[in-house]
Structures are given as C-alpha cells and as structure tokens.
C-alpha positions as CSV (number, residue, x, y, z in Angstrom):
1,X,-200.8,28.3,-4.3
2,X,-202.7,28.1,-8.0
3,X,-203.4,24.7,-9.2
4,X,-199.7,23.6,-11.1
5,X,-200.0,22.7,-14.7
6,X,-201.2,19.8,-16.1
7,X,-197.6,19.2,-17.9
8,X,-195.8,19.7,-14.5
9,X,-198.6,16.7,-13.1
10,X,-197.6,14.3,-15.9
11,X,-194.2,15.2,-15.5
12,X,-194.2,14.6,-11.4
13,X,-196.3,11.1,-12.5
14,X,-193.7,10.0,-14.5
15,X,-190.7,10.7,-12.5
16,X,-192.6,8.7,-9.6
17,X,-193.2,6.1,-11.6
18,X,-189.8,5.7,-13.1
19,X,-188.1,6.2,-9.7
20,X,-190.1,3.4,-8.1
21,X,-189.5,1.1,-10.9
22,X,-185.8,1.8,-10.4
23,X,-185.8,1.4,-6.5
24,X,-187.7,-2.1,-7.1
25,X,-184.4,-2.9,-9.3
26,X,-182.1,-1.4,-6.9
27,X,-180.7,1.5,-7.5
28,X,-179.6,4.1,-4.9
29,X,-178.9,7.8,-5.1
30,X,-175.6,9.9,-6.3
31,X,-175.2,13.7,-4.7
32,X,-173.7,16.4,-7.4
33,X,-172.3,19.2,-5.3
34,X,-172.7,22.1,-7.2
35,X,-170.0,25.1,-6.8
36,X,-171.5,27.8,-4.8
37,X,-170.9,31.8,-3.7
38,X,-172.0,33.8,-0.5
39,X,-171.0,36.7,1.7
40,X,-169.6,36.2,5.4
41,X,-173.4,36.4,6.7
42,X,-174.6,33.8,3.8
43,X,-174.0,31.2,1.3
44,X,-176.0,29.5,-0.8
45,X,-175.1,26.1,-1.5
46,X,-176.7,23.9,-4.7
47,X,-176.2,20.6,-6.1
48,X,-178.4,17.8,-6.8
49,X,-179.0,13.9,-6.3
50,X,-180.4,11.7,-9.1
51,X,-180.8,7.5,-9.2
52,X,-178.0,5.6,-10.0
53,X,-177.7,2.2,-10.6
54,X,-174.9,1.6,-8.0
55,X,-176.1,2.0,-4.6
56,X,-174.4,3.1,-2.1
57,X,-172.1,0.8,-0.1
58,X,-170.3,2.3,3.1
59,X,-168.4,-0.6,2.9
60,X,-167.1,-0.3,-0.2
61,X,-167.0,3.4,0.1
62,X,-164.7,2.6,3.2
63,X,-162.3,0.2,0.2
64,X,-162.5,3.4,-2.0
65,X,-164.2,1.6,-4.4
66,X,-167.5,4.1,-4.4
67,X,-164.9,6.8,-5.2
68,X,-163.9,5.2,-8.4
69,X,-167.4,4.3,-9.7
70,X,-168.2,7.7,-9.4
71,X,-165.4,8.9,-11.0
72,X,-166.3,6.6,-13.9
73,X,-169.7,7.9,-14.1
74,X,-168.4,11.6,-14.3
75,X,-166.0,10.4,-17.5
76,X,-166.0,12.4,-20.4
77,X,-169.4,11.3,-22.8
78,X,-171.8,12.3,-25.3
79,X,-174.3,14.9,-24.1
80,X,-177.4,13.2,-24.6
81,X,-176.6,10.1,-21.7
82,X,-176.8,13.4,-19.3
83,X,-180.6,13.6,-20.5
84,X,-181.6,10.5,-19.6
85,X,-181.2,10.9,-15.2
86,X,-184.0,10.2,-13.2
87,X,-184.5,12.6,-10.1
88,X,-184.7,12.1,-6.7
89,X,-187.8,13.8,-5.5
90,X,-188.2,14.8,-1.7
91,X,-184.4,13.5,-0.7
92,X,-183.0,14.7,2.5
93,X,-179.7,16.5,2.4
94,X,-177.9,17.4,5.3
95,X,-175.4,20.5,4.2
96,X,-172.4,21.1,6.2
97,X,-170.8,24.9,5.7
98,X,-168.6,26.0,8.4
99,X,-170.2,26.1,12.0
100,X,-173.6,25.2,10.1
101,X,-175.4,22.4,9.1
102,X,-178.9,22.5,8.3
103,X,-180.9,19.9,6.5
104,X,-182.8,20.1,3.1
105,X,-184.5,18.8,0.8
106,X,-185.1,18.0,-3.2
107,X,-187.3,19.6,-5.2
108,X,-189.3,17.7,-8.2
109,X,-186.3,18.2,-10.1
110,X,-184.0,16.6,-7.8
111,X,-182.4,20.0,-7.4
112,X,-181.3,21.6,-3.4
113,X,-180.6,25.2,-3.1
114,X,-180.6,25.8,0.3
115,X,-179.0,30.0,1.8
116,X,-176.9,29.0,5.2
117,X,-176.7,31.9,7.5
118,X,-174.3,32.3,10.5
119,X,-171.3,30.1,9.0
120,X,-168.7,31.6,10.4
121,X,-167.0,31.3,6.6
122,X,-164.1,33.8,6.2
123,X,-163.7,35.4,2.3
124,X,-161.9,33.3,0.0
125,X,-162.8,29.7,-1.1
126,X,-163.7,26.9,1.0
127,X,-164.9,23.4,1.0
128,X,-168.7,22.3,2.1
129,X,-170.4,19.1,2.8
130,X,-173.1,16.8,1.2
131,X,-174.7,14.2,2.8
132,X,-177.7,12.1,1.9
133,X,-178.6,8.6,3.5
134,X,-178.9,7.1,0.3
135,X,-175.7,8.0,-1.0
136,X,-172.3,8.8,-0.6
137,X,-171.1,12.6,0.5
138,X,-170.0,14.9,-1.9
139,X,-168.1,17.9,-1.3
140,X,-168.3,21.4,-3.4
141,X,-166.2,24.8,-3.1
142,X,-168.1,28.0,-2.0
143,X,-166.7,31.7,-3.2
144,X,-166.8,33.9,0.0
145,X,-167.5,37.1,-1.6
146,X,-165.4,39.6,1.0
147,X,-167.6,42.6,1.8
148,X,-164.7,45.2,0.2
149,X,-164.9,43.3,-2.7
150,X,-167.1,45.7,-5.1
151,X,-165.8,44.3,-8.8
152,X,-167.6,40.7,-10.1
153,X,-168.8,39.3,-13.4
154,X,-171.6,37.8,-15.2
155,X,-171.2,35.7,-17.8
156,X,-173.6,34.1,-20.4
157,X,-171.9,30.9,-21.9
158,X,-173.6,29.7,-25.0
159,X,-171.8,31.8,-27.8
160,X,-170.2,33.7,-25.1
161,X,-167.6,31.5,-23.9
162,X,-168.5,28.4,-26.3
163,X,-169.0,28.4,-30.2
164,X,-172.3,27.0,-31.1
165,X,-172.5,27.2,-34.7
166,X,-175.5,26.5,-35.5
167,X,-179.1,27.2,-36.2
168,X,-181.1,28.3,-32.6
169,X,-183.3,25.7,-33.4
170,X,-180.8,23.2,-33.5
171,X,-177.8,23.4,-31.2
172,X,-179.9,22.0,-28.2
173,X,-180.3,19.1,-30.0
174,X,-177.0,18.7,-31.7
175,X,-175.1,19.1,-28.4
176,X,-176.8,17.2,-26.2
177,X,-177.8,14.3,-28.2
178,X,-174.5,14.3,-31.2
179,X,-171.4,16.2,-30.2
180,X,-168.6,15.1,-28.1
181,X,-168.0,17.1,-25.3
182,X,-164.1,17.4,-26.3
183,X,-165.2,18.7,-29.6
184,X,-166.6,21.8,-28.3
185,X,-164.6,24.7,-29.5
186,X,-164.4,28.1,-27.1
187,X,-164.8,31.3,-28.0
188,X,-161.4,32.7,-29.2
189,X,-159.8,34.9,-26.2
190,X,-162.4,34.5,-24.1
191,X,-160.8,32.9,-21.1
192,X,-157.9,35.0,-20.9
193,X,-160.2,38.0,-20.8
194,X,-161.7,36.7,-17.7
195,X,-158.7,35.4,-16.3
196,X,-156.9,38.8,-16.6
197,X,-159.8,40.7,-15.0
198,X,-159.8,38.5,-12.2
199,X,-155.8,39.0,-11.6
200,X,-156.6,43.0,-11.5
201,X,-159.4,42.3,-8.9
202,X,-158.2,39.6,-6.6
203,X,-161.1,37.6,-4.8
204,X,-163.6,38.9,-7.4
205,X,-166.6,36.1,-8.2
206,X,-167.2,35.6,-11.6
207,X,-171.1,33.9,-12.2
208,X,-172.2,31.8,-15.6
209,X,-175.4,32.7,-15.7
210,X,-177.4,30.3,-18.6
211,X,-180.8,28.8,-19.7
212,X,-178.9,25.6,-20.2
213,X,-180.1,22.7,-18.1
214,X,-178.5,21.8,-15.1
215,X,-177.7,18.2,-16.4
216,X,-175.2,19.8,-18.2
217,X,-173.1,21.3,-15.5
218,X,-170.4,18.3,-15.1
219,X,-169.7,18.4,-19.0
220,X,-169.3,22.3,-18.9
221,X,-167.1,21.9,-15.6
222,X,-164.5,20.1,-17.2
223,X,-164.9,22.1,-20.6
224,X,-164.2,25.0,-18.4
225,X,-160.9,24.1,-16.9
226,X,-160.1,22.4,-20.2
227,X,-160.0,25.5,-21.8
228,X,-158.9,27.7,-19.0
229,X,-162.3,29.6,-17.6
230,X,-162.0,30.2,-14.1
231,X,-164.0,28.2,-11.8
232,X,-167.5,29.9,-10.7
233,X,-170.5,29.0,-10.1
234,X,-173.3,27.9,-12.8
235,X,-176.6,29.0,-12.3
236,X,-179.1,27.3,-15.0
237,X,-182.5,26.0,-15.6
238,X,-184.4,23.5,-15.9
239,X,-185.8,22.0,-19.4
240,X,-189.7,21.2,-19.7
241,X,-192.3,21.6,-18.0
242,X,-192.9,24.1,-14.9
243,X,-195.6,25.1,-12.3
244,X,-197.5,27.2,-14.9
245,X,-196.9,26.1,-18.7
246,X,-194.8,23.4,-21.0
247,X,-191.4,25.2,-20.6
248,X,-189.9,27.8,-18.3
249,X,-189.0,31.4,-20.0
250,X,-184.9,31.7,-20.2
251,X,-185.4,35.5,-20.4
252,X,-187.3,35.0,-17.0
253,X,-185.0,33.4,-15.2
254,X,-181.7,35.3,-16.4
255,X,-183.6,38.6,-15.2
256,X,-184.2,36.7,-11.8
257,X,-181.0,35.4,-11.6
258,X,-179.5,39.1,-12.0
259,X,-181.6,40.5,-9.4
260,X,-180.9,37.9,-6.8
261,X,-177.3,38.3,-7.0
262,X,-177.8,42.4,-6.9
263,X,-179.4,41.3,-3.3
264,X,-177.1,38.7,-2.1
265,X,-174.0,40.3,-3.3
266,X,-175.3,44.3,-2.8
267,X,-171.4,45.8,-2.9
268,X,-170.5,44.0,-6.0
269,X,-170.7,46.5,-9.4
270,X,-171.0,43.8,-12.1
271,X,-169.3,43.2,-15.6
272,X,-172.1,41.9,-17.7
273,X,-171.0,39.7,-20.3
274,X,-173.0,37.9,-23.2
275,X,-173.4,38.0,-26.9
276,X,-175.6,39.8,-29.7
277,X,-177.3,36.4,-30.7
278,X,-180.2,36.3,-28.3
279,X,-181.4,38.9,-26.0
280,X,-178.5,39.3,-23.8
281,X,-177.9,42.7,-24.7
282,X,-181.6,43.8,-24.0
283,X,-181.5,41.9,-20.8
284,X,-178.2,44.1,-20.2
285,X,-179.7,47.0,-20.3
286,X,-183.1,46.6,-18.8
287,X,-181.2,45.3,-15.7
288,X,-178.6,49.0,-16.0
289,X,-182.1,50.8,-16.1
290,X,-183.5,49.6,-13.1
291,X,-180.0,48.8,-11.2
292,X,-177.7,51.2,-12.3
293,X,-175.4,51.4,-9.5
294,X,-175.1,47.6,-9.5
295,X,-173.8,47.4,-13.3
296,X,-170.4,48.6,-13.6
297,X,-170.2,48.0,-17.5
298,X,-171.5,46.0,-20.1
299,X,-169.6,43.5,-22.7
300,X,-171.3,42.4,-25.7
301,X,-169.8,39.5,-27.9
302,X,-170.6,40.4,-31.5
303,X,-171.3,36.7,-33.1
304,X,-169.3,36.6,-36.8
305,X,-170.8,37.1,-40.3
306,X,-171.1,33.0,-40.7
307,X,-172.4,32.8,-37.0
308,X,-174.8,35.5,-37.9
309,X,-175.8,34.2,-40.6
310,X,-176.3,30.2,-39.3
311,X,-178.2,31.3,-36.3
312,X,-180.6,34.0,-37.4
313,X,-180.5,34.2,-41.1
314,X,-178.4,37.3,-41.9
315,X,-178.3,39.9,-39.0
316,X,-177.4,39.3,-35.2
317,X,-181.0,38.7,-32.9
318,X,-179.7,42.1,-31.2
319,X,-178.3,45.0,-32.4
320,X,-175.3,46.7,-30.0
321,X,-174.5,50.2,-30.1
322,X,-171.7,51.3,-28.1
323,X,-173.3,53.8,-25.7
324,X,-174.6,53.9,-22.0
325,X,-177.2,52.6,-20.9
326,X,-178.4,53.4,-17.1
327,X,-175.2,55.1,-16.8
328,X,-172.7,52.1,-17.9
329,X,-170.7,51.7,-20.7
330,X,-171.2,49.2,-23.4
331,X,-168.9,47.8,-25.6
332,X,-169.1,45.1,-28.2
333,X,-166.3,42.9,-30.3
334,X,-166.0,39.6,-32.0
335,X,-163.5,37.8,-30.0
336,X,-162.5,38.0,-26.3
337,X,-159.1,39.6,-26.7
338,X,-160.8,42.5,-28.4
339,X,-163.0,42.8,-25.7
340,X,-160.2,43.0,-22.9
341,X,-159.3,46.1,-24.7
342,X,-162.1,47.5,-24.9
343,X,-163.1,46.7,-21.5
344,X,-159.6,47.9,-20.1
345,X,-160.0,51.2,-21.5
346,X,-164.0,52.3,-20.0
347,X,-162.8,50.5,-16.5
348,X,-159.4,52.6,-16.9
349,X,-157.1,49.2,-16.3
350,X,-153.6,48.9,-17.1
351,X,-152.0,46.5,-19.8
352,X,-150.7,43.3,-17.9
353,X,-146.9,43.3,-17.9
354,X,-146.7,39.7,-18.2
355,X,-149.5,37.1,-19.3
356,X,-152.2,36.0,-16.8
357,X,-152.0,32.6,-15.9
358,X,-154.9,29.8,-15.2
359,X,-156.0,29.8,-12.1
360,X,-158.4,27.4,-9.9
361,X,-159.3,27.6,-6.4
C-alpha cells in the first residue's frame, strides 16, 4: 500500500493523542449498532464505538442504570455536539448474527463493517449482537433481503427526503453546528411515497445512500420515524481527511456504494431516488449505463424556484429530462406525492384503495 497522506497522519496523531488523554481521565467506550441488510448467504453488519465519558459498569448495567445513561446520551440535541466524538481506533467487536459470530475490529474512524457468511438468517428482519470489552452490547436490526425479492430502493436524503434551504456552502455548517434537530422540515410527500411502494412490494429494502457523516446517523434515525420514512439502512461517509487527500469525493463513494449493493443484492432492480440539486441525476444515469438490468427506474426530485435559487443561484446543479437512460425511465417532480404518480404509472402500479400506513420493523 502507497504511503497515506500527510492529512490522514495528523489526523491518526491526533485521535491517539486525544484518546489517550481521555483514557488517562477515564473514559470507556459506547457501541452504535448501525441498521444493516444482507441475503440468506450474507449480511453485513456496521456500527461504531466512540469514547464516552461513562465507562462501562457491568454492575450497573446489571441495575439498568447503563441503559439509561445511554439513552440520555442519544436525546434529542443540536448537531454540532455529534461533531465533537472521539473514535475508538483498533477496538475489538465481537458480532453475533444467527449461528455466527466472528470478531472485528475498528477502523481509524472508529467505524466496523464486517460481511458474515453462513448465518443461517431467514428473509425478513432480525436482531444482531454487539459486543466490545469496553463497553456495553448494543443490538441493531438486519433486512434479510429474500432471494425472490427483485424490487428495492435508493434513496439520497439531503433535499431528497429533508429540506435544506440553503446555500451548498452552508447547510453543513448550519445543521450541524445551529439547527435543532426537531426543526428539520421533510420533504413534502416524501414518506408516503416510500411507504406506499413498499406496501406494493412486501419485504422490499429501501437504502439511504448519502455523503453525510456517519456522526449523524442517530439524529436522522429519529428524524426518520418522526416523520414516517421507513427504517433502512444508512450508508454514509466520513468527513476530512482520507488515505489519499484532505477530504473523500461524495460522488466517489455514492458510485461505490451503488455498485456494491448491485453485487450483494444481484436480483434486486432498484428505484433510484435523489434530487436535481447536486449530481444525483448524473450519478443516476451513469450507474443505468453500465447496470442496466439492475436499475428498474429513476426518480428525480426537482428542488423549487426558491430552493433553486438559494442553493445554486438561479437554475437546478442538474438538468432532468424525462427520458431513458440505459433502458429506465426517468421521471422528475417537486414533491413526493407527485412523484408516486409518476412513478406508479412507468412501474404500471395500481392506486392504493386505502392510505398506506407507517410501518417499522
């Protein structure tokens, strides 16, 4: 392996500086179980374990008192407290799933994403195991995708299924360091489009696919069933420095994120959904090109006139022309109910008799 960069070297330095300071002081380590998706032969399981300045105590634990401090910690906040985490770098991780357990172990971002073969798993939604000597198990759902299920979707979430508002530049800032959580507005009819596609295709996965850091994933899991999005799991990125320059390329890793679940999930003909404000709708259809019998259709949220205009000046990033692209159709609307119309009709759907309601595995 090349050299990593000199940002990813100060980076490490500081984290093992910072997490030694902390262990002098006595913290221990928290596990985030992360939700995850697989097939009956495999499933891949992520989550991740930061410092925390309660230690573990299997005798409290034992009291129920760990529960409760955790609980705390996960209470609704500001984003920008999420920011300030320290990882914990080389931590074992035994994961439990099914008749498996295999042991792994955190990378330099105190991230674990660890494929479990051979876990006897059956389709549908199950519960899998966390444990770290330093800390206190945690427990996550898996999606076991069944292999006659051939309908998922793809979903982008920033200006897809939440509002932004403002200028590109911005909105990282303004959300992670200003805005409440509960003050995040979601995109009008959104939810119910994905909640009625999912009714029509019963144990289809749905994936958020986003270059949003993963130290936002607890605040968008409860924004999510606040607002009624179906659970599924997140696959993002994370912020600053990497193995080869300052900061990672979101383009990059939505491509690769597309591609791996073409492999993982190879029956599944996806719905790709994102929005005309960055280059979702390129990304679309470069991945329809090359995969074109993985990409049953493509949705396109049209951002408004004062959206437009706040995030790029005047005109969307993207323009989308309803068309084909690698033999799919695309389609494009401002809001989500427009969208379930639109997509109804190319996927040749029925209207719902009665309104879908929220549901959570």
């Amino acid at each position: 392996m090349s050299r990593p960069h000199a940002a990813a070297q100060l980076e490490d330095a500081w984290h093992n500086q910072l997490v030694g300071m902390l262990e002098r002081r006595g913290w221990g380590t928290r596990v985030l179980a992360y939700t995850g998706y697989g097939t009956g032969e495999h499933v891949r399981i992520l989550g991740r374990v930061l410092m925390t300045r309660r230690p573990y105590n299997p005798a409290a634990a034992h009291a129920g008192a760990t529960w409760l401090e955790l609980r705390n910690a996960d209470r609704e906040r500001r984003g920008w407290k999420s920011f300030f985490t320290a990882p914990a770098v080389g931590e074992p991780v035994e994961v439990t799933a099914g008749d498996r357990t295999v042991t792994a172990y955190t990378d330099r971002s105190g991230i674990i994403d660890v494929m479990i073969t051979g876990h006897g798993l059956e389709a549908g939604w199950h519960t899998v195991t966390l444990r770290s000597p330093r800390a206190a198990d945690a427990t996550a759902t898996v999606h076991i995708v069944g292999d006659e299920q051939t309908f998922g979707i793809v979903s982008d979430i920033d200006d897809t299924v939440i509002t932004t508002m403002l200028p590109r530049p911005m909105i990282a800032a303004w959300n992670t360091f200003f805005k409440h959580e509960s003050t995040r507005s979601a995109v009008p009819g959104m939810a119910t489009f994905y909640r009625e596609l999912l009714a029509v295709n019963p144990g289809a996965p749905i994936v958020y696919v986003s270059t949003g850091a993963w130290n936002t994933v607890p605040q968008l899991m409860r924004f999510f069933r606040r607002s009624g999005y179906p659970i599924g799991p997140l696959l993002m990125t994370d912020w600053g420095p990497t193995n080869t320059g300052w900061f990672r390329s979101g383009q990059d890793h939505k491509r690769a994120c597309l591609h791996r679940l073409a492999r993982e999930l190879p029956q599944v003909q996806w719905l790709l959904v994102g929005d005309d404000g960055q280059h979702d709708p390129s990304l679309y259809g470069e991945f329809a090109e090359q995969r074109p019998e993985r990409v049953r259709a493509i949705a396109i949220r049209e951002l408004t006139l004062a959206q437009s205009a706040l995030s790029h000046g005047v005109a969307p990033a993207e323009s989308v022309h309803e068309a084909r692209v690698g033999g799919a159709p695309v389609v494009s609307a401002e809001t989500g109910y427009a969208l379930l119309r639109k997509v109804r009709d190319v996927l040749g759907l029925p209207a719902p008799a009665e309104p879908v309601l929220r549901t959570e595995p």
